[in-house]
N, C-alpha and C positions, 0 to 999 in steps of 0.2 A: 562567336556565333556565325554558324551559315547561311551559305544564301536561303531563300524561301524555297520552296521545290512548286513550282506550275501545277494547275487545279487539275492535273489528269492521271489517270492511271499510268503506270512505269509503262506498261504494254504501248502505248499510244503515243509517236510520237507527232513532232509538230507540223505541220503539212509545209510548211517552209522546211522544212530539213528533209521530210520524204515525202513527195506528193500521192497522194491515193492513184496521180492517176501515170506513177511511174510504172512500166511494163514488169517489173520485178515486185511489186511493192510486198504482194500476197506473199511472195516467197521469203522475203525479207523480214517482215511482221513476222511467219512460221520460223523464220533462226532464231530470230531475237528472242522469240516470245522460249525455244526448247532451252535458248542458252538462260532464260533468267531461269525455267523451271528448276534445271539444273545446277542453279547458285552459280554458272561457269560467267568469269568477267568481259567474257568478248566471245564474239561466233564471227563465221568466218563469212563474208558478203556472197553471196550466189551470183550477184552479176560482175563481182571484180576479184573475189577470189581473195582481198584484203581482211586484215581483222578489224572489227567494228566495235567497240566500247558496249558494254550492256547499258541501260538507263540504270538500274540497279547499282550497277559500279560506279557508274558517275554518281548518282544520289550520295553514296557514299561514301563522297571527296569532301563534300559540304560546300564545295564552292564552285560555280560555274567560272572555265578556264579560256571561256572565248574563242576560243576553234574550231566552233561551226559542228560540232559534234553530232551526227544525227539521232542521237536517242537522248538529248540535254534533255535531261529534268528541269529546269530549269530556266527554261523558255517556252516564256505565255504566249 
């Protein structure tokens, strides 16, 4: 059995992992949200240009991996 997945939609992540009030954040929220549309498992960050894990993809390890992931499902 896996972990629990956090009371929030995949789109949403935790403001501890990306603060609303990061200067990118709009932009970020816009990758994440085209890359889940898209079933694709990571987009690529607009402020670092790095790939980024979908929450989608992570939900679907079943177990949160403690690496501070910024789209963990799995932290409340």
């Amino acid at each position: 059995m896996g972990d629990p997945l956090a009371d929030r939609p995949l789109t949403d992540p935790h403001p501890d992992r990306l603060s609303p009030a990061d200067p990118c954040y709009r932009a970020i929220i816009s990758a994440h949200a085209d890359a889940l549309e898209r079933g694709a498992l990571s987009y690529t960050d607009p402020a670092t240009g790095l790939s980024v894990l979908t929450a989608a993809y992570l939900a679907g390890r079943g177990t949160c991996c403690d690496s501070g992931c910024r789209h963990c499902p799995y932290v409340d």
